[in-house]
N, C-alpha and C positions, 0 to 999 in steps of 0.2 A: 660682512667683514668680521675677521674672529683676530683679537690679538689676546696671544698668550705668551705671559713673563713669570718669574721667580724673583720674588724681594723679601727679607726679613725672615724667609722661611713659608712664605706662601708661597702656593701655584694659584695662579691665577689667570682666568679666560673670562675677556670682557667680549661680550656681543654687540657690535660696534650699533647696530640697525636698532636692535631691540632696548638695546641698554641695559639689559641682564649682564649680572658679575658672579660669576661663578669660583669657587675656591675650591681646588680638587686636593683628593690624595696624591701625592707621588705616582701612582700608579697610575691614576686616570690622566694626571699629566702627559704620562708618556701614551698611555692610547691616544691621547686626543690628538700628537702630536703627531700623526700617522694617518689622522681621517682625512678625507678630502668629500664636500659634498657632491652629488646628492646620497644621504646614507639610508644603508637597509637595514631590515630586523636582524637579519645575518651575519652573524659578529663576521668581521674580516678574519680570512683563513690565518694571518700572522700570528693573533692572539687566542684562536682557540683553540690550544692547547693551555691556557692559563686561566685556570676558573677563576681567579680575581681580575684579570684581563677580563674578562669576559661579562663578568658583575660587573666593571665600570662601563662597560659600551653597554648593557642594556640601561645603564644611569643616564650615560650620556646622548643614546639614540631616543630615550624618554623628552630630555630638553630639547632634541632635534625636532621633536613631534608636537612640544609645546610651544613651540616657533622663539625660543629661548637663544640658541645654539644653530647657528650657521644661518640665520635670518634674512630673509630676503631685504637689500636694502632699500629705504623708504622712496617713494615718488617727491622728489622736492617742488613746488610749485616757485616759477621764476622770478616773480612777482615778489618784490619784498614790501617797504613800507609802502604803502597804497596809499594812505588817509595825507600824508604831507604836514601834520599837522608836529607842532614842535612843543614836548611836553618837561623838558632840561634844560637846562643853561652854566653854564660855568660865565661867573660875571670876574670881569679882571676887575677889580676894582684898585687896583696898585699893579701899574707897572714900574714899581722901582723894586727896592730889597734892601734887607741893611745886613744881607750876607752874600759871601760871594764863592758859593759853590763851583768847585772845579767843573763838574758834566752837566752845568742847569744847561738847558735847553731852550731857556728862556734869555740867555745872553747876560748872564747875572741879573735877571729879574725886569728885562726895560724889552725883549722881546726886539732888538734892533729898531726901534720905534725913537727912542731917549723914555729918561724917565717921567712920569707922569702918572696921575690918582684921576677916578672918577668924580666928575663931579658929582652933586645931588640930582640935578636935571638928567644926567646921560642915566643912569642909574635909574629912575625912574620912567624913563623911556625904555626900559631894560625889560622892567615886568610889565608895565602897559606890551610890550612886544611879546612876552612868555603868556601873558592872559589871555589876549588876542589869538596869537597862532595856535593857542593850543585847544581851541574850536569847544567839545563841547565835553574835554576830558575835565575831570575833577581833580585827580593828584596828581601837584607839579611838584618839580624841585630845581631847586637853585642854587649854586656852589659858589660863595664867597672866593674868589682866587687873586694868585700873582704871581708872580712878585710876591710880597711880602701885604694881606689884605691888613694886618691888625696896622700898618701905617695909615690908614685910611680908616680909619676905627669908629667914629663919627657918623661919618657916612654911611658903612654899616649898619650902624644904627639905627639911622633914620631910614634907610631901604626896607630895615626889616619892620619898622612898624610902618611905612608906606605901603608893604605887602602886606600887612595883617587887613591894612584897613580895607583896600583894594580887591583881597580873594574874599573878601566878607561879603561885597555887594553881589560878585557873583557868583557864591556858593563852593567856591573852593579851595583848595588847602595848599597850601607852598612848603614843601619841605625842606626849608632852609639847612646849609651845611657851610661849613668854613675848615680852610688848609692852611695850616699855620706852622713855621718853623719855631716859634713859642716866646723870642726872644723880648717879645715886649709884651707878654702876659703881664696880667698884674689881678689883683682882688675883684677890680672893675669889672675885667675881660673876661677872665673864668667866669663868676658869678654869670655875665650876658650871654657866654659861649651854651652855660650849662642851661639856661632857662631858654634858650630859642635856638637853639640851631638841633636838627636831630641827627648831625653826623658829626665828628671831627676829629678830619686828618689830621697826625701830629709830626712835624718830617723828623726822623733822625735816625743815622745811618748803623747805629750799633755800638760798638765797641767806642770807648772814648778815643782811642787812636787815631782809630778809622774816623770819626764823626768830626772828630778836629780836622783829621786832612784834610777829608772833601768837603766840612760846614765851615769854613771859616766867618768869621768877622769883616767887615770892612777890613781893618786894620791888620789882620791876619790872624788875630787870636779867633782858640776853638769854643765853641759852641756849647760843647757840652758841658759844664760844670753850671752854664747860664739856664739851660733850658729845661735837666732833669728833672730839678725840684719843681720846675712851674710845670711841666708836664704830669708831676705823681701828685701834684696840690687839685689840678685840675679833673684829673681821673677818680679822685681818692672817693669821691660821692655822686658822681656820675651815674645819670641813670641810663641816661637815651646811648646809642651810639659811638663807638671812636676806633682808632687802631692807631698807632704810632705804624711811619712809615719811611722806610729807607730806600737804599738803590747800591747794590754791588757796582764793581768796576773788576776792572784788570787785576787792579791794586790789592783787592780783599776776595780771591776765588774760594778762599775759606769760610763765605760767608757766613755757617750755618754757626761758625761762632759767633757772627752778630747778631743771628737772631736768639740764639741761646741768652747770649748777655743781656740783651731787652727782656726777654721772658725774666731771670735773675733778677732783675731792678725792679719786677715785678708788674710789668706790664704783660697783658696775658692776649692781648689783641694785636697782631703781627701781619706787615708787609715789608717786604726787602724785596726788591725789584731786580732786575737787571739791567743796567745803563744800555743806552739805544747812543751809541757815538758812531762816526762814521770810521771805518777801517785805519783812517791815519792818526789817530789821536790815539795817545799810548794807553788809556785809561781804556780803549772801545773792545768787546770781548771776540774774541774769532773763533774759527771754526778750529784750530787745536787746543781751544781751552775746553772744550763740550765735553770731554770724558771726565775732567774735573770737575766741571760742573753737575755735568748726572750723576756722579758721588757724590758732590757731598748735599744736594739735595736727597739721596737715597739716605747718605747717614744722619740728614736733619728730620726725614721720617721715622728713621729705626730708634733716633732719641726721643720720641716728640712721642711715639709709644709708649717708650718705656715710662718718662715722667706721667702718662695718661696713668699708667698702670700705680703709679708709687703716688696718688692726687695732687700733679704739680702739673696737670695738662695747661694747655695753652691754645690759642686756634693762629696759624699761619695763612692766611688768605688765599694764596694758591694752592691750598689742600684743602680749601672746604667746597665739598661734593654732598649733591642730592643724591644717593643711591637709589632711594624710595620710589620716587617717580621716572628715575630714567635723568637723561640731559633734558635740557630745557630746549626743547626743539624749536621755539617761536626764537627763541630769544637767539639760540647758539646760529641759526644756518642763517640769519638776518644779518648777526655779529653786532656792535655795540649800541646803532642808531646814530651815532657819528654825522652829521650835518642832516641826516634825516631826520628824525626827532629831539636831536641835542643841538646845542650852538655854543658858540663861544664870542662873548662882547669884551670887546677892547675897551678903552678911557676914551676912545674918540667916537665910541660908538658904532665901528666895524663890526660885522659878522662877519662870522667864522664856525667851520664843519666842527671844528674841538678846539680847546687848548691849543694841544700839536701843530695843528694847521695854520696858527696866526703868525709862524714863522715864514710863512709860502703866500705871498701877495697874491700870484693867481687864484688863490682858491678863496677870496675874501668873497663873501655873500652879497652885501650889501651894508648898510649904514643906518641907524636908526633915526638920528635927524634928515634924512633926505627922504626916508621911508623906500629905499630901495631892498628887493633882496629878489636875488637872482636863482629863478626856481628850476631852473638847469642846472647849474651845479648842487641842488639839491636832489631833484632825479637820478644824478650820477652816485649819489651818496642810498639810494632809495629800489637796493637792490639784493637779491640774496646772495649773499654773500658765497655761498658754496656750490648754487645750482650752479651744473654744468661748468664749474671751475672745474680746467683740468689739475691747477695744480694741488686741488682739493678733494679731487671726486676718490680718491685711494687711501687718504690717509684715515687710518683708524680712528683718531682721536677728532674729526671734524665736529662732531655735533658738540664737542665739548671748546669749541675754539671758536666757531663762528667766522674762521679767515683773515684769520690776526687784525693786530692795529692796523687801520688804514692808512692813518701818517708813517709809521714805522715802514711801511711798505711802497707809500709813494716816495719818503725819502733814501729809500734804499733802489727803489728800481722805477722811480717818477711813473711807478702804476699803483693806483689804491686797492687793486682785486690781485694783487699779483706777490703772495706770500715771503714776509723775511723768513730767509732759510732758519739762519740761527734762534730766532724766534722760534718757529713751529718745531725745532728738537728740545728746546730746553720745554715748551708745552706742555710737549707728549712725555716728558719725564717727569713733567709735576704731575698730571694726570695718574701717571703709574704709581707715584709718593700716595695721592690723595684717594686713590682704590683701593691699597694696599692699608690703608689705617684704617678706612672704614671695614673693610673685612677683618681686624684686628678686631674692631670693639665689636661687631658683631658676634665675632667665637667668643669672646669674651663674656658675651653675653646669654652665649648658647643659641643664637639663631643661627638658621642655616643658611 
């Protein structure tokens, strides 16, 4: 599979199979756009009469013979997670919130559940479960969540030296992280965040506008003037880890100014997501917003260059790409690990495939006080995600996707293998952002 685009003033042909990126002349653009495999030494009769036509197809029949350029696509084996063994965890450790975002997903933070914190017991039953199932691997990790976890700040605490003591006996490491909307940071928190957690999400949506509308307060007051300073106190000597992280709606299709204004404030580690709402909700994005959205994600690249070039870069999370090795073929046609190596524990001690899922009663795992967990529906999660998809086996960009979110897709078409449309174009245009920059710094740099 060969996709070839023009963004920023490259041409550019990615080889879907090999994961070769090629950046051509003008010229060779337009040859290549003319081949059809299988190709010969013999340049095609259209362009020989043009000796620079002609230069580029012996360039280009070169990469055809390197197996670069029109690559046969790879044999995918069907067989996804085989071992069953569960090496992630997102621990809800607060399902309450002391903010009530317009698009949480979570129900303003209680997940339709009511609100309620982990205890220390269910918590502890959490990573006895993560040490356990995770058989005879060495690096685990573990995600602080909610709701809102610093409400439960304590407990935290004590989880995280329960797990130090705990991976000590049997030889292994926990890579503690925590997602926080900032509002109850303090000296304490920071100081704890920065010595033991090796990740942390920071949520905020961008622009103070925007950030007020959809962060509000309980009481309806905005967010942002509370959580800036405790978010740039925290980052300010940080060593491990973090990204401040947002989410577009309806409301903000401009978003690439919210990410511009996070980078401004001087945060240089960047996620702005796209809200996942169901069609009737004014905030949820539809299939006529896409051309605006593949702009101005295209002009958040063409900016995000230019600042690399003037040394005010920044890195945007859905534009960081391995070029060097290719896609991550274990990881991408598997897709996230999603109830197959990841889980997600409620306050009551429910599993769950993610996060996402503990919205969908059917798909609860099992419970960690009763010691149940239902290894069927981990099977169903313990698959490749792109063999033999058909709605997968054509698209260009698959090794780079994995077959989207699975909740995103059960709750859009109550099938987990069965692609959000709108998802997989907005993808394949971050893919296109994030090809297009790396072949930037590369000429930049003089490689080829």
């Amino acid at each position: 599979m060969l996709h070839q685009y023009e963004l920023n003033g490259y041409n550019i042909a990615l080889d879907s199979s090999s994961g070769a990126v090629h950046v051509l002349t003008d010229k060779a653009a337009k040859v290549l756009k003319t081949l059809t495999p299988p190709l010969s030494e013999e340049c095609p009769a259209m362009w020989a009469d043009d000796p620079e036509a002609v230069d580029c197809y012996k360039e280009l029949y070169q990469l055809y013979l390197d197996g670069t350029l029109f690559s046969e696509d790879m044999e995918i084996a069907e067989s996804g997670y085989v071992s069953g063994l569960i090496k992630s965890m997102c621990l809800h450790v607060s399902h309450d919130c002391n903010m009530r975002c317009r698009y949480c997903f979570a129900g303003t933070g209680d997940f339709g559940r009511g609100r309620q914190l982990m205890d220390l017991d269910t918590g502890k039953k959490a990573i006895d479960f993560l040490l356990r199932e995770s058989g005879p691997l060495k690096n685990l990790e573990l995600d602080f969540f909610g709701g809102e976890p610093l409400l439960n700040f304590d407990v935290v605490k004590q989880l995280v030296a329960y797990g130090r003591q705990e991976e000590a006996k049997l030889g292994k490491n926990i890579r503690f992280t925590i997602t926080t909307n900032g509002a109850l940071l303090d000296d304490d928190s920071i100081d704890f965040i920065n010595k033991n957690m090796s990740n942390a999400v920071l949520s905020v949506d961008g622009r103070k506008e925007v950030n007020d509308l959809n962060r509000p307060f309980e009481d309806g007051s905005g967010s942002w003037d509370v959580i800036i300073p405790k978010f740039k106190k925290l980052v300010k000597d940080r060593t491990a880890d973090w990204y401040v992280r947002g989410t577009y709606t309806r409301d903000n299709l401009d978003f690439a100014e919210d990410v511009l204004c996070l980078a401004d404030e001087g945060f240089d580690q960047i996620s702005v997501e796209p809200v996942v709402l169901p069609e009737s909700s004014p905030m949820a994005l539809r299939e006529e917003d896409l051309p605006r959205i593949c702009a101005e994600y295209e002009r958040l690249a063409v900016e995000m260059d230019k600042r690399r070039r003037e040394g005010r870069g920044f890195t945007f999370f859905h534009f960081m790409i391995d070029l060097d090795a290719g896609p991550c073929v274990y990881k991408r046609v598997k897709g996230c690990g999603c109830g197959a190596e990841y889980v997600a524990v409620t306050p009551a001690g429910d599993v769950y495939p993610c996060h996402q899922f503990v919205e969908y009663p059917e798909y609860k795992m099992g419970n960690l006080h009763d010691g149940t967990l239902d290894r069927k529906i981990q099977r169903s999660f313990m698959r490749c995600a792109i063999a033999k998809n058909e709605h997968c086996k054509n698209c260009w960009a698959k090794y780079f996707c994995g077959g989207g979110c699975a909740a995103n897709n059960y709750g859009f078409h109550h099938d987990i293998e069965k692609p959000y449309e709108l998802g997989c174009e907005i993808e394949r245009k971050r893919v296109e952002c994030a090809i297009m920059l790396k072949a930037a710094e590369a000429a930049d740099a003089g490689e080829e």
